[in-house]
N, C-alpha and C positions, 0 to 999 in steps of 0.2 A: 353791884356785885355781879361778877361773869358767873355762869352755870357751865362748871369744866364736867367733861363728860369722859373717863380715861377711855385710851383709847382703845384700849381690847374689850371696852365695853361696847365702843360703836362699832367693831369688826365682829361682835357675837352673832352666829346667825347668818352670816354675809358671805355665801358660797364655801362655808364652813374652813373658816381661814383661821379658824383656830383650833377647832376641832379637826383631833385627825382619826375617821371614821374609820373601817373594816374596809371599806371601797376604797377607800381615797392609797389608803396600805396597800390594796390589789396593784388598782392601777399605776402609784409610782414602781410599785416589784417589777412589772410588764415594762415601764419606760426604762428602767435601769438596766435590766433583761437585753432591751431594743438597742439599747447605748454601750451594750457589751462588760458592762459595768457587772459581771457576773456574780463577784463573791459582795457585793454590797447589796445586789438583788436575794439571793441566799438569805445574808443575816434577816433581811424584812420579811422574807414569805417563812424563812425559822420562826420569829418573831408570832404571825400570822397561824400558824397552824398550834404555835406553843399556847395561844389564848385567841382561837376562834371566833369568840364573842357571836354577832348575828351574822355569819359571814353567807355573803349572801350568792357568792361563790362556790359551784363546787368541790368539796376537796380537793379531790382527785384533781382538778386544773391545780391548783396551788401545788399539791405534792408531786405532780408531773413538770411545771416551771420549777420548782426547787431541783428537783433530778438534774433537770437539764441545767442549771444554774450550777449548781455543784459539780457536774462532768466538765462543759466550758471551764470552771475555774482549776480543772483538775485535781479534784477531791473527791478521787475513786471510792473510798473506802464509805462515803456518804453518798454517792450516788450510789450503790449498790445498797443501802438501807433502804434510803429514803422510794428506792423503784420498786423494791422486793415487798415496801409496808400496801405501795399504792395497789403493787399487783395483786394482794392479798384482798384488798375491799373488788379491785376490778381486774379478775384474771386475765381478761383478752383485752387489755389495754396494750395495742402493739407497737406504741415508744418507750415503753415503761421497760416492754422486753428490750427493744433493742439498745434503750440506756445501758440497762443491768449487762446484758451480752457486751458493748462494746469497751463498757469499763472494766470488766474481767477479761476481755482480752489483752489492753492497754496493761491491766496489772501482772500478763505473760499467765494467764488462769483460761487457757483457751479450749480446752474439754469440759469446763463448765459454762462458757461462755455460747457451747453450738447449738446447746435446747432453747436458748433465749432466741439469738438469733436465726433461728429454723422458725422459731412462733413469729417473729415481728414479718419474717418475712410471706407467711403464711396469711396472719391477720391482719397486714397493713400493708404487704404489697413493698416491702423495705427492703429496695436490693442490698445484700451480707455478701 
């Protein structure tokens, strides 16, 4: 008689290849992000902030790659959320301003877009 083992029993445990942890979800958003793959990094770090679990990340990184994730893919109206929630936990986060400023300008919103980009360029040296 053979002693069959299935095989996601033998893969249990094994550089977590089948579990898909809170890191492993960081790190493929970052690879997808790198690969320009914008709105598919989006749904993962969406995903990722929707059910936190032990992230061992700071938000603020996650909610700052979703920003930018959401502007590349050209989804103003969610980068100006997703920038405006981040800037709210860390005011002098100065891409978060210069997201929110340059997606209301792209949306022709350009007097509400100079206080952003007057901070970014203030607190982070971001030439506007």
């Amino acid at each position: 008689m053979t002693d069959f083992t299935p095989f996601e029993d033998l893969l249990r445990g094994h550089a977590g290849l089948l579990e898909d942890s809170v890191h492993d979800r960081w790190v493929r958003a970052q690879a997808l992000f790198e690969e320009r793959a914008y709105r598919e990094a989006a749904v993962l770090l969406t995903e990722l902030l929707d059910d936190p679990g032990e992230v061992v990340h700071e938000l603020t990184d996650v909610r700052l790659l979703l920003a930018r994730s959401l502007f590349h893919s050209a989804q103003l109206d969610g980068t100006i959320r997703v920038a405006t929630e981040l800037l709210e936990h860390d005011p002098n986060e100065p891409y978060a301003h210069l997201l929110v400023g340059r997606a209301l300008e792209r949306k022709g919103r350009k007097d509400e877009a100079k206080p952003h980009l007057r901070l970014a360029e203030l607190l982070g040296g971001y030439r506007t």
